[in-house]
C-alpha positions, 0 to 999 in steps of 0.5 A: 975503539978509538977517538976523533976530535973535532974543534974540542968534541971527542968523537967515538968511533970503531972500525972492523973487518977489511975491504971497501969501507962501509960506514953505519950512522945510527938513529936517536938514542940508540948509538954505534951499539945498534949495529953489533948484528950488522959489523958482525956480518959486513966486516967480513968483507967490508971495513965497517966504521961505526961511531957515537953522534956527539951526544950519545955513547962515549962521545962527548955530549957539550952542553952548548946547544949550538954544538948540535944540528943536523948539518954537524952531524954531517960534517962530523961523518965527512970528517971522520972519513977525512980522519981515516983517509977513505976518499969514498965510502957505502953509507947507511943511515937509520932514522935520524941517522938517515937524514944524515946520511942523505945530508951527506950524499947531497953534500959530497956526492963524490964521497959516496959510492952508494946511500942507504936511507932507512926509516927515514921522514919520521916527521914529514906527515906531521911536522908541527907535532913532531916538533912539539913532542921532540922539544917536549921530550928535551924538557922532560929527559932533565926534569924527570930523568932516563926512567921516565925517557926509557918507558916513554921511548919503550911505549913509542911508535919507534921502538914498541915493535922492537921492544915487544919481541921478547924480554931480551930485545925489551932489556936491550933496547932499554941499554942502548937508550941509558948509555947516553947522557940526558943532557946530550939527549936532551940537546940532540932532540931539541936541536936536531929532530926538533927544527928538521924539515920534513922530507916533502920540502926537500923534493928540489934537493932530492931531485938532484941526488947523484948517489944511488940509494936504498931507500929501507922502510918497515911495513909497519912504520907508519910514520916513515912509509909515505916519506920513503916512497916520496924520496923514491919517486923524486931521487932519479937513482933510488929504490924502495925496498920493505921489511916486515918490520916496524921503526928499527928495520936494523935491529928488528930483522938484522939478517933481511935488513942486511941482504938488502944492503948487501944486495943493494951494494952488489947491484951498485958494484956491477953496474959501476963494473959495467 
């Protein structure tokens, strides 16, 4: 594990395995943890680079609201790169991470060999109550503490499927959501979930997407099934694909989510080949 400062924020990263780098940005709450399953299968032929959002796991979480947006987290991912001296990288996203990731690919293109966007558009079909619930959880993870943000996130629409496995998946997902600060969370859902646009402004922007990407969705995440299928029909070089999974396609079927991405990245490689 090693550490990225930028301008004062300590930025904590992992890199394993060799080969093209692959870079895995991960969603709200769940931090570079979420990804165990897939550094596992991709560092065997990938440099797979793995990092803490500001505000979650062993990064910094500052207490200035101004320190957190969407664009930061993107600038953080470009310049993680620029840290490591990779020129251009495959790039997956997840939920909140997700949007960063498309962030990044309408940002600098040439960085980006290809783009996986997973459960992405969360907020697209309701975004009024999607910013009120986001701001409302902010106040609520300092007034009445990760107990109360942990069950509430266990009983929500984003992680129930996951945590209704089994008893392990409930305990994991309960771990990776009290390894951050309640204040870096609080910072990151008020500051970043709350203001984003909803993906069905964006069709301008998306038409424009040079980087061919992967556009993951669950069959039973409801929320983010019709944002995905919009990203698909505006973004010239997208593709759909679904997973019999809710919210968190990662962790709920690792080995699918992961033949995708590698299926994916294959087609982007031959046709580059070509």
């Amino acid at each position: 594990m090693a550490t990225l400062n930028v301008d004062g924020v300590k930025l904590h990263y992992d890199v394993a395995g060799d080969g093209p780098p692959l870079v895995l940005v991960h969603g709200m709450a769940c931090g570079r943890r979420m990804w165990w399953h897939q550094v596992r299968h991709f560092r065997k032929r990938f440099r797979v680079i793995t990092l803490d959002l500001r505000g979650h796991g062993l990064s910094d979480a500052p207490a200035d609201p101004a320190q957190y947006s969407e664009a930061i987290f993107t600038s953080d991912v470009i310049r993680l790169l620029d840290a490591l001296g990779i020129e251009r990288a495959h790039l997956v996203g997840l939920s909140m991470g997700g949007g960063v990731a498309l962030d990044a690919a309408l940002k600098a293109p040439e960085r980006f060999a290809s783009v996986v966007l997973a459960d992405i558009g969360s907020n697209s079909d309701a975004p009024g109550i999607s910013r009120l619930k986001a701001e409302q959880w902010s106040d609520m993870i300092l007034s009445a503490g990760m107990d109360w943000f942990v069950d509430e996130m266990l009983r929500h629409s984003f992680f129930k499927y996951y945590a209704r496995q089994g008893k392990r998946q409930r305990r994991h997902m309960a771990a990776l959501i009290r390894q951050h600060s309640p204040v870096g969370l609080s910072r990151v859902l008020s500051h970043v979930l709350a203001p984003r646009k909803p993906l069905y402004r964006r069709g301008f922007a998306l038409s424009g997407l040079a980087v061919p990407a992967l556009v993951l969705v669950g069959r039973f995440d409801y929320s983010c099934r019709k944002p995905s299928k919009f990203v698909v029909a505006r973004a010239p070089r997208a593709q759909l694909a679904e997973l019999r999974t809710g919210h968190l396609t990662a962790l709920e079927d690792p080995a699918g989510f992961n033949r995708a991405v590698e299926a994916f990245i294959d087609q982007v490689g031959a046709a580059t080949a070509r």
